[in-house]
C-alpha distance (Angstrom), angle and dihedral (degrees) to the residues before:
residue distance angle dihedral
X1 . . .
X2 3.87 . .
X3 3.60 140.6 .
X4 4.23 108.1 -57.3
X5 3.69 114.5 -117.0
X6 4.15 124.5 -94.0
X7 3.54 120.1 -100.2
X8 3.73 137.1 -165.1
X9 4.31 85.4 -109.6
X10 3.88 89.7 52.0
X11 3.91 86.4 57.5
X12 3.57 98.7 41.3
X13 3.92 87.3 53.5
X14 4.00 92.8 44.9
X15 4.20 83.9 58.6
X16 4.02 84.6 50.7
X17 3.50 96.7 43.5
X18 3.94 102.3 40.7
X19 3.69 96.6 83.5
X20 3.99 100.9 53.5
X21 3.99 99.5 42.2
X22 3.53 114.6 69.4
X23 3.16 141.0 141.6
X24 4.00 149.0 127.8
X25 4.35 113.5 -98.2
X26 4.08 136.6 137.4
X27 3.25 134.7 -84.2
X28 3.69 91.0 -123.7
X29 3.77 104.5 -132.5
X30 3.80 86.0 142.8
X31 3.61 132.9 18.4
X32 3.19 114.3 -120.5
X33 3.59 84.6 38.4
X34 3.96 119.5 -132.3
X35 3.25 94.5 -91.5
X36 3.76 90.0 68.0
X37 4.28 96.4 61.1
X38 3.14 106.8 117.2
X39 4.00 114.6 -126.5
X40 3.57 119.2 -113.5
X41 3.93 97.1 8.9
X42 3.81 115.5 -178.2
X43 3.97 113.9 -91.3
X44 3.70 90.4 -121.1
X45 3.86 78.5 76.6
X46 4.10 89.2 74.8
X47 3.23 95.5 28.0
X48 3.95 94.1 64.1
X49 3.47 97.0 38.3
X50 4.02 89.3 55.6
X51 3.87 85.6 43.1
X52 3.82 95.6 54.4
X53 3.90 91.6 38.7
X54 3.81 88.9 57.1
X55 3.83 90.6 44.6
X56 4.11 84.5 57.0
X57 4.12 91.9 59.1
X58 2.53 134.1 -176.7
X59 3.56 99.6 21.7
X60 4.22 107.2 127.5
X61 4.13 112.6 -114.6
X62 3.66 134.9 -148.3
X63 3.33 119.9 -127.3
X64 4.58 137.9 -160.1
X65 3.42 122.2 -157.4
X66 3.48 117.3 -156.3
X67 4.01 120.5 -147.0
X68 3.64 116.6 171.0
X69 3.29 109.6 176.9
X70 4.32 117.1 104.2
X71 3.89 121.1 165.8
X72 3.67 95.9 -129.0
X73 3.62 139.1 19.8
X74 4.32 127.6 -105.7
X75 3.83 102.9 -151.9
X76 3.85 97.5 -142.2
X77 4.53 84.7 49.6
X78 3.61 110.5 120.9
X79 3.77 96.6 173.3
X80 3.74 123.6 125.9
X81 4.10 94.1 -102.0
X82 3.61 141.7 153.0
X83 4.13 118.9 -135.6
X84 3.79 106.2 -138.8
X85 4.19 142.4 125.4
X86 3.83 79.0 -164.6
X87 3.86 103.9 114.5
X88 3.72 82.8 -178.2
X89 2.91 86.7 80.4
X90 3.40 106.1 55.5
X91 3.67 94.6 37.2
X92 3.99 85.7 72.8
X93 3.55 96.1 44.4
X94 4.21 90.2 55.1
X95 4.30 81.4 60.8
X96 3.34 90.1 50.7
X97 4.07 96.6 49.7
X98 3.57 85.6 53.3
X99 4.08 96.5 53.4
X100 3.80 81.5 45.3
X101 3.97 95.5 54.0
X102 3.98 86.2 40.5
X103 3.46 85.3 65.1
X104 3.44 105.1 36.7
X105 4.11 87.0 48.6
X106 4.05 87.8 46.3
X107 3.90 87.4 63.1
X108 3.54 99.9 42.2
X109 3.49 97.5 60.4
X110 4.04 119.6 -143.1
X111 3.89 117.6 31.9
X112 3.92 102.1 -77.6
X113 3.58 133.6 -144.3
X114 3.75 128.7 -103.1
X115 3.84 107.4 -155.4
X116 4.12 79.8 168.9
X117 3.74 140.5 26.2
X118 3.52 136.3 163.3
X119 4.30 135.9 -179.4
X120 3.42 109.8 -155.5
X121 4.06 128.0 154.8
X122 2.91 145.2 84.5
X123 3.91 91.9 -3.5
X124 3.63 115.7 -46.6
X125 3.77 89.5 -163.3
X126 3.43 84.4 70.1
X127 3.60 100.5 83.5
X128 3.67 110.4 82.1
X129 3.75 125.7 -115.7
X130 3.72 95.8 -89.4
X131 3.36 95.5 45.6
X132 4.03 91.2 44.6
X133 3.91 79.7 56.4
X134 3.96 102.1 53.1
X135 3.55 92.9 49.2
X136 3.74 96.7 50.7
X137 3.96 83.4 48.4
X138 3.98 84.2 50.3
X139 3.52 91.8 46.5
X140 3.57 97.0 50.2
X141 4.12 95.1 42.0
X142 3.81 87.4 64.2
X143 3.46 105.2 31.7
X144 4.19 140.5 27.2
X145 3.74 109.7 -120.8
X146 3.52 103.2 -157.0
X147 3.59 110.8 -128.0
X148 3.95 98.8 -141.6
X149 4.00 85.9 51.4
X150 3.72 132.2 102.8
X151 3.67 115.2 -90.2
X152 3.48 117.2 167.3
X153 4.03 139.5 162.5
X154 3.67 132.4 -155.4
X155 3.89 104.1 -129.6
X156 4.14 128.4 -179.6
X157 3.96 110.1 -129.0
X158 3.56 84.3 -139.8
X159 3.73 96.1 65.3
X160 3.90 110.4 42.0
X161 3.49 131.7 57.6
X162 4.19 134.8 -163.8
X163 4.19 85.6 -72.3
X164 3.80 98.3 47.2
X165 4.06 90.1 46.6
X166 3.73 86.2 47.8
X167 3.72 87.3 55.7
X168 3.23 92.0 47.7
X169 3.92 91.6 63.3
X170 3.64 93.3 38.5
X171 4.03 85.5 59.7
X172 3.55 86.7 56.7
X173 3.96 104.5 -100.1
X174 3.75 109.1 152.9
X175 3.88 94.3 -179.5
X176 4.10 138.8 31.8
X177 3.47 136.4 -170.3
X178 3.72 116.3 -152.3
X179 3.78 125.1 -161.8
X180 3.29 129.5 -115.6
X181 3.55 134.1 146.3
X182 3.80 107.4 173.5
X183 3.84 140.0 -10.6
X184 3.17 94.3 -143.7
X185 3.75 122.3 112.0
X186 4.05 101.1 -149.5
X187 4.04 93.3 48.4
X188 3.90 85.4 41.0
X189 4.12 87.1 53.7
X190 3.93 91.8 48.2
X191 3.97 101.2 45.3
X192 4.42 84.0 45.2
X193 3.94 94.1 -118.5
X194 3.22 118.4 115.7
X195 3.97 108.7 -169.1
X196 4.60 115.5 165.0
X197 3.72 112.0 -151.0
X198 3.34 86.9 -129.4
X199 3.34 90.2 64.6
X200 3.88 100.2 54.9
X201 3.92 87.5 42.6
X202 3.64 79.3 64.7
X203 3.56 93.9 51.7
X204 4.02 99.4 43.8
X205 3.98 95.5 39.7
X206 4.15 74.7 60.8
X207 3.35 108.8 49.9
X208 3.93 82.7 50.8
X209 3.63 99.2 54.9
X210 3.53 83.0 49.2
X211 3.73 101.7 58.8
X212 3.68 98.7 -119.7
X213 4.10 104.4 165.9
X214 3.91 90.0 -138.7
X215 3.68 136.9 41.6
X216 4.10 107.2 177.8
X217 4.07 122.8 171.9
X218 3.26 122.6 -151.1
X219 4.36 122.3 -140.5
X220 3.74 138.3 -179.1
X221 3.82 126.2 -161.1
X222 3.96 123.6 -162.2
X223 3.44 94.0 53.5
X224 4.00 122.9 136.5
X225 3.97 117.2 -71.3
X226 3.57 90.8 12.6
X227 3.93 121.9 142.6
X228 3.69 123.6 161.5
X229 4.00 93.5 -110.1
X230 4.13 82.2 57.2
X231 3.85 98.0 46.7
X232 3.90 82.0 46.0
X233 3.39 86.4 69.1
X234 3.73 99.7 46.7
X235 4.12 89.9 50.8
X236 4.27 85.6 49.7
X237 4.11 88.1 60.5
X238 3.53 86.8 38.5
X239 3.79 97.3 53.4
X240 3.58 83.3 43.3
X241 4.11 84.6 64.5
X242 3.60 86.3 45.2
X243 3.75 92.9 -156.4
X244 3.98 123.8 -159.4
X245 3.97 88.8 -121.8
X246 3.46 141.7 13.4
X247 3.77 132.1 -164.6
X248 3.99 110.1 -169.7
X249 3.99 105.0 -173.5
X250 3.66 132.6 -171.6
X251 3.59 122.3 -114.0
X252 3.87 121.4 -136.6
X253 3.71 124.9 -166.2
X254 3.75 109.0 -123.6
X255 3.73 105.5 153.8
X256 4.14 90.6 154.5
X257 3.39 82.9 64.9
X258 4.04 112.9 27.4
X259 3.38 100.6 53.6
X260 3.92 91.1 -156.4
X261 3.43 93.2 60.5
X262 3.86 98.9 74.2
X263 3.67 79.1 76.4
X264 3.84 95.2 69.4
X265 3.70 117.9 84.4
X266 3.31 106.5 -120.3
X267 3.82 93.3 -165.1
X268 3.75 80.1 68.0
X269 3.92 92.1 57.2
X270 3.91 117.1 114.3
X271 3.68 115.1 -111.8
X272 4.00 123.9 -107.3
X273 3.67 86.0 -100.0
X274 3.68 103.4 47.3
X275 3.93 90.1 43.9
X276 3.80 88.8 50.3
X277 4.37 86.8 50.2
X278 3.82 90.0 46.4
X279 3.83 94.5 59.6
X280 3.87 90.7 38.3
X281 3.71 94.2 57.8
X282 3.97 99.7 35.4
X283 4.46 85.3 56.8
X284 3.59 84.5 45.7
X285 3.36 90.5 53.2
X286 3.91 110.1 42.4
X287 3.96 87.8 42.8
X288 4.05 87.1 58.3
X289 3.35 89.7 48.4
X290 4.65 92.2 49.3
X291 3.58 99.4 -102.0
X292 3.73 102.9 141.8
X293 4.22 112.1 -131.1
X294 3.79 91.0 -120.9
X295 4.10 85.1 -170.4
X296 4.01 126.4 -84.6
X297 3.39 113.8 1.8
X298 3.76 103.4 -15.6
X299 4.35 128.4 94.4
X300 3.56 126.7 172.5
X301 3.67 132.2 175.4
X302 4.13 116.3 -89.6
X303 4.61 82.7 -98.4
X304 3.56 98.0 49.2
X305 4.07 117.1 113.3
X306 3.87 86.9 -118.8
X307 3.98 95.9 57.0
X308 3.88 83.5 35.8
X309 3.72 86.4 61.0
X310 3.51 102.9 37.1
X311 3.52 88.8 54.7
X312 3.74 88.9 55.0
X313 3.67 101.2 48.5
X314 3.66 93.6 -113.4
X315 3.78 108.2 100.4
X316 3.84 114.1 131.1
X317 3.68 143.1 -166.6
X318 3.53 135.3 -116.2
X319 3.85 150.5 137.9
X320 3.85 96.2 -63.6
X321 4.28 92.0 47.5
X322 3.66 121.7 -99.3
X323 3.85 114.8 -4.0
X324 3.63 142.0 162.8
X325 3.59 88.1 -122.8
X326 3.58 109.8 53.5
X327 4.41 95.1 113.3
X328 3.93 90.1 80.1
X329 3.61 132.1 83.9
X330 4.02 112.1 -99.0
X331 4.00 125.3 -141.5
X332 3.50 113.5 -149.1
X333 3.64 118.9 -154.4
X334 3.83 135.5 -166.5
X335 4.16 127.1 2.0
X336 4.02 120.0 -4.4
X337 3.57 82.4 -12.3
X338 4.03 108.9 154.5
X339 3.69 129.4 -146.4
X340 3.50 125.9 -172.6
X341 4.20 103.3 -155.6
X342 3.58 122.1 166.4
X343 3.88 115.5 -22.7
X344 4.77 79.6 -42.1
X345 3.32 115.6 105.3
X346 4.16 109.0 -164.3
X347 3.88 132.7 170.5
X348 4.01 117.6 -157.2
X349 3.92 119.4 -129.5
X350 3.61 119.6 -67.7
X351 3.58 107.6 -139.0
X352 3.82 125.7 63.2
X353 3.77 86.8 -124.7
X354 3.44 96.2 56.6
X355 3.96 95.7 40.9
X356 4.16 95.0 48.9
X357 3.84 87.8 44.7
X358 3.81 100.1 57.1
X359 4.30 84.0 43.3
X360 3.37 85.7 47.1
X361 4.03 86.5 58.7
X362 3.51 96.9 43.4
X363 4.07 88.2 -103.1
X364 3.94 129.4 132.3
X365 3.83 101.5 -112.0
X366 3.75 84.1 -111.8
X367 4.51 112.2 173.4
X368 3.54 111.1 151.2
X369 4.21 132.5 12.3
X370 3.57 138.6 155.1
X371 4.25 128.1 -156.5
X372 3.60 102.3 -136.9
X373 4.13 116.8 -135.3
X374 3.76 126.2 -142.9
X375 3.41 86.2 -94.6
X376 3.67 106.0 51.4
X377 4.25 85.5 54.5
X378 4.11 88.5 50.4
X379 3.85 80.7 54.7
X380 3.71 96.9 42.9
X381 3.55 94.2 56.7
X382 3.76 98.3 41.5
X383 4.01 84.3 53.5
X384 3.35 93.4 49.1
X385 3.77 100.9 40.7
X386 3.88 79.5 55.6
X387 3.82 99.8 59.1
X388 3.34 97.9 29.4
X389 4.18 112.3 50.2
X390 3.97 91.5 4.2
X391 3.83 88.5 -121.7
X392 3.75 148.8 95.3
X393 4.31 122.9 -167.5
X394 3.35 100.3 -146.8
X395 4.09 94.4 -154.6
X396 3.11 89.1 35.9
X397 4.23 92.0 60.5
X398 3.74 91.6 32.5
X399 3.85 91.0 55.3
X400 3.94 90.7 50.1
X401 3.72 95.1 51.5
X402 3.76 99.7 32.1
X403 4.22 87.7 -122.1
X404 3.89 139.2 129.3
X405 3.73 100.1 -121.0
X406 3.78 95.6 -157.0
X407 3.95 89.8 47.2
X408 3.95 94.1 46.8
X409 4.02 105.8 45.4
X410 4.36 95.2 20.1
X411 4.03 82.3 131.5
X412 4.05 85.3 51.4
X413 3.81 93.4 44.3
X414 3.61 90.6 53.6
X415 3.88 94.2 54.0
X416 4.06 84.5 42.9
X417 4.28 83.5 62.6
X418 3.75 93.0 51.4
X419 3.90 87.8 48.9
X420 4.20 86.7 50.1
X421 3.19 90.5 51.0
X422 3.69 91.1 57.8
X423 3.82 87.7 38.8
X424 3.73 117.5 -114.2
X425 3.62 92.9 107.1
X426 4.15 136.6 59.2
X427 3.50 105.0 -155.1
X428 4.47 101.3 -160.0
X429 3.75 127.3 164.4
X430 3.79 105.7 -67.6
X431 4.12 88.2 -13.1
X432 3.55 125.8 103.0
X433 4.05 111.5 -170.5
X434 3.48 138.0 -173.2
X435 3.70 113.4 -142.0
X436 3.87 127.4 -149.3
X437 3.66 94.1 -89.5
X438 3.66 95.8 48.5
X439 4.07 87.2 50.0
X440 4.05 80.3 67.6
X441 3.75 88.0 46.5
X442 4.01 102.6 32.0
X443 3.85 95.4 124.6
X444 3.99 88.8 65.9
X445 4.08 89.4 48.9
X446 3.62 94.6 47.0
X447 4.15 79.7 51.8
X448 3.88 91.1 74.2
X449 3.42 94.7 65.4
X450 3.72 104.4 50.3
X451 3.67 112.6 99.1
X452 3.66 95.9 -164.2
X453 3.63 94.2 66.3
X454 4.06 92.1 38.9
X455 3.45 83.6 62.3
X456 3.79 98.7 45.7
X457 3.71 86.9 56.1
X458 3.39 99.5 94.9
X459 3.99 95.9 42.4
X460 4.38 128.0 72.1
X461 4.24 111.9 -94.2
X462 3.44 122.2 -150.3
X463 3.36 94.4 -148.8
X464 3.72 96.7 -173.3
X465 3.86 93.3 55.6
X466 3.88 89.1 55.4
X467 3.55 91.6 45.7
X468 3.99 81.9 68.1
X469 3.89 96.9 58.6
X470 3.65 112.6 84.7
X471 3.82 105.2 -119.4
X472 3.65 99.0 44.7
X473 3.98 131.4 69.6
X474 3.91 145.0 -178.4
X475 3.58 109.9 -113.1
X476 3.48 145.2 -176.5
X477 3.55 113.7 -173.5
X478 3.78 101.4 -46.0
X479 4.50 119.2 29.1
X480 3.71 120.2 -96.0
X481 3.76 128.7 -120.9
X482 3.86 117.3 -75.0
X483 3.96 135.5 104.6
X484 4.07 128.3 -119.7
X485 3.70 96.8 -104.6
């Protein structure tokens, strides 16, 4: 069973319901989120993990590149990145990701397949040609990128052209994900990035020529100047682009944090209520026109591997959002990168100092990890059952785990009523369901379930400081804007 479809009601109740739930929570593309590594963990940490990952050959990996390097700065960006036109810069760093793979690789054992990668940043289109080229040819010395796999690359329109994209496939990218945030030319003044639709058309009408699989844009609402009869506009060019995927995200103000953000007028800042009509109307939109609500931020069209998945109960979670591929253990290579390698979660260093001086040393650039217990992977897959296929089979879970479900989580099931009650659960004999309103609200059902936060309760959050770890975010009603690493 999967997640039921939205309706017009759901929608209508999400407007009604908006102003009473609140709250701040994760995104869950972990669990423990991010925000639960420890600091400072003991090597042995990585070291395991890439001991019992090599022990589980030859099952394929995934695998995120980190590149943090962009030529100028977005002021609502809250991405680990470095502001430079010094490609000296990120000449070094490409070295260092390939001392970092060798050692990754070295551990691992035999050359191990990829059956998914992904660069993301920063800008990966940063790197030039020849550098795009050496670390492909790193990439592939240490490990087998499978060439039916998912490969894709987060680009900015404003830095490639028809030759770089054809690059791109020639390197063996199947799938990109462009940038966007808004067409429109006041919000693009205020958030300092510039961006013609002409210009992406460009970019798209590329990628399709050159038989990339996937074509995904990216969006954020709550920016400056927006209104929901201006971001109409924006999703009309976009339909008119009719991209494979779309991920709209919520922006949230955070300037104590972001330092880029004190540059955004916050006088200019749309109001709880037209924020709340601007992601209304844009669902109500790209469902009319058959993109599938994958869940949160993410749509694809009814053929797209997510839908495909959804559809058959088996869409998964992972650092990059909802993915097909999310069931395999994920390498993480260069700064704050995060990889998520048998039952250890553990983040590399965040700074290039700190990263090129562990390398330097012979050491994995290890910052933050977490050893997950046998309860934090119970809770992981409830979670993710949750906001994934909207359901949980009680036998089914209890007969995995060897646990009475109604004995184990009562305090859980009790929240779950109050949630019924305000309808974004089903509660059946050994079913749990999320209904179509609690699809638009899934993040805040998932909630009950993490143990981390139950037992935060009862203690002060600064929400702003978790809002600067990587797997946890301020939210009201729907998640802001920001990627994992």
């Amino acid at each position: 069973m999967t997640f039921p479809a939205l309706d017009r009601r759901a929608l209508s109740d999400f407007r009604a319901l908006a102003g009473r739930i609140d709250g701040n929570g994760p995104r869950y593309t972990s669990y423990p989120t991010a925000d639960r590594f420890h600091n400072g963990p003991d090597p042995s940490l990585y070291h395991d993990a890439l001991a019992a990952c090599r022990a589980d050959a030859p099952a394929p990996l995934s695998l995120y590149l980190h590149i943090p390097f962009c030529e100028n700065i977005c002021y609502y960006c809250g991405c680990n990145k470095i502001i430079t036109r010094d490609h000296g810069r990120s000449a070094r760093y490409v070295s260092y990701l390939g001392r970092e793979m060798a050692l990754v690789a070295g551990r691992l054992g035999e050359r191990r397949q990829v059956i998914q990668s992904h660069w993301g940043g920063g800008t990966p289109t940063f790197l030039n040609p020849e550098e795009m080229r050496r670390v492909m040819a790193l990439l592939n010395t240490h490990f087998a990128l499978a060439a039916d796999g998912e490969h894709s690359i987060e680009i900015d329109p404003r830095r490639v052209d028809h030759d770089r994209m054809a690059l791109l496939a020639e390197l063996g990218f199947n799938r990109v994900s462009l940038g966007v945030q808004d067409f429109d030319p006041e919000v693009q003044q205020a958030i300092h990035r510039i961006q013609p639709f002409e210009e992406t058309r460009a970019v798209v009408d590329a990628a399709r020529a050159l038989g990339f699989r996937s074509v995904s844009l990216d969006l954020i609402y709550g920016l400056p100047h927006q209104t929901a009869a201006r971001f109409g506009r924006t999703i009309d060019q976009v339909l008119a682009l009719r991209p494979d995927r779309l991920s709209v995200y919520s922006y949230a103000h955070l300037p104590h944090v972001f330092k880029p953000q004190r540059r955004i007028d916050e006088q200019a800042l749309p109001q709880a209520g037209e924020k709340l009509d601007i992601l209304v109307s844009t669902i109500e939109r790209l469902t009319a026109e058959g993109y599938v609500y994958i869940g949160m931020d993410h749509f694809a069209l009814p053929d797209d591997d997510l839908a495909v998945a959804q559809r058959e109960g088996r869409l998964q979670r992972n650092f990059q959002g909802y993915s097909t591929h999310a069931g395999y253990d994920q390498v993480g290579l260069g700064i704050s990168a995060i990889g998520a390698i048998a039952g250890r979660y553990v983040q590399n260093a965040r700074t290039l100092d700190d990263y090129y001086g562990a390398l330097d040393q012979g050491r994995l650039p290890l910052a933050r990890g977490v050893a997950m217990t046998a309860d934090d992977h119970l809770r992981r897959e409830l979670i993710g059952d949750l906001m994934c296929n909207g359901v949980l089979d009680l036998p089914a879970i209890e007969a995995r785990h060897g646990i009475d479900f109604n004995e184990a989580f009562a305090a859980e099931l009790a929240e779950l009523e109050r949630l019924a009650t305000d309808g974004l659960v089903c509660r059946e004999p050994g079913r749990i369901t999320v209904t179509p309103l609690g699809r638009l609200l899934v993040r805040r059902v998932a909630m009950v379930f993490d143990r981390y936060l139950r037992d935060d309760a009862a203690r002060p959050v600064d929400s702003g400081a978790r809002a600067a770890n990587d797997g946890t975010q301020p939210i009201r009603i729907v998640p802001r804007y920001s990627r994992v690493v």
